[in-house]
C-alpha positions as CSV (number, residue, x, y, z in Angstrom):
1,X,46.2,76.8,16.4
2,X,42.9,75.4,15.5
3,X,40.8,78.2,16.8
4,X,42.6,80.6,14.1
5,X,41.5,79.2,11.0
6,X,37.9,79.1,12.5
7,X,38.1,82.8,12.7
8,X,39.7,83.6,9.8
9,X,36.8,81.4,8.0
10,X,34.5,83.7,10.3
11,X,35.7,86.5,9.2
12,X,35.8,85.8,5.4
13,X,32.2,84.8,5.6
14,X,31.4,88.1,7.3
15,X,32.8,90.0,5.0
16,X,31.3,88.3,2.2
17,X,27.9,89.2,3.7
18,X,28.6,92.6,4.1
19,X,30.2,93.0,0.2
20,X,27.0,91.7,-0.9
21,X,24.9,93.9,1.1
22,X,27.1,97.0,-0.3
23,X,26.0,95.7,-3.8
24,X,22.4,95.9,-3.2
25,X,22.5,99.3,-1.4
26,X,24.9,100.6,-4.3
27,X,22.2,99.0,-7.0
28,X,18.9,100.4,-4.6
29,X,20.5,103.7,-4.5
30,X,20.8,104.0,-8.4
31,X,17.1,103.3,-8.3
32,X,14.4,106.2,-8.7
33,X,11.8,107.2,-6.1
34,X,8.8,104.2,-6.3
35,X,6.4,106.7,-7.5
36,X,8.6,107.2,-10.3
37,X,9.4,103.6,-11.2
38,X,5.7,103.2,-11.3
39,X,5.0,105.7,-13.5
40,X,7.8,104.7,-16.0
41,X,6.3,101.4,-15.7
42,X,2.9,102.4,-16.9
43,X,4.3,104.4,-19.4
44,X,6.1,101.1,-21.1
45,X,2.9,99.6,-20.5
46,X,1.1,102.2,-22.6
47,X,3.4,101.9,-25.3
48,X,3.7,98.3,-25.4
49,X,-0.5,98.2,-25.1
50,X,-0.6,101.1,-28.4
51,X,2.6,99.1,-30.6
52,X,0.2,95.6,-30.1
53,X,-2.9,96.9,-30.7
54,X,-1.3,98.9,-33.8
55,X,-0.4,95.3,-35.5
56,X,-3.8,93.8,-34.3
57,X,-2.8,91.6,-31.7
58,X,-5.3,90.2,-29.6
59,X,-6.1,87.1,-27.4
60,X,-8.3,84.6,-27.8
61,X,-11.0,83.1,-25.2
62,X,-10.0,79.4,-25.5
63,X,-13.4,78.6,-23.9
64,X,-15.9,79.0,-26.6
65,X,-19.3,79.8,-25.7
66,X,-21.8,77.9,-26.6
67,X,-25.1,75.7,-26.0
68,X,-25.2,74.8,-22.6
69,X,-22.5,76.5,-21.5
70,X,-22.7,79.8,-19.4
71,X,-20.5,82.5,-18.6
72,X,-19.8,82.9,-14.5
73,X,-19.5,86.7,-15.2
């Protein structure tokens, strides 16, 4: 009687597993093509780059240069 339990705990694991690999085939399969993730990708970049430069964002070296100090590039 033993040996059933085991299995059934087998089992329920198993299909566990297999649920969650469902999921991410469901979720990669509602993805689109690479190429076009990319490009969507750039795009938000481009926007984002164009809304932050609009309001004058900017970064700030927090190295100074100065006497005795030399930039590597």
């Amino acid at each position: 009687m033993s040996a059933q339990p085991a299995r059934m705990n087998q089992h329920e694991q198993q299909s566990d597993g297999i649920g969650l690999l469902k999921w991410v085939e469901r979720i990669g399969n509602k993805l689109p093509n690479p190429f076009m993730l990319f490009l969507y990708l750039i795009a938000i970049l481009m926007i984002v780059t164009a809304l932050l430069s609009f309001f004058h964002v900017a970064a700030i070296d927090p190295i100074p240069i100065g006497p005795g100090v030399y930039p590597l590039l």
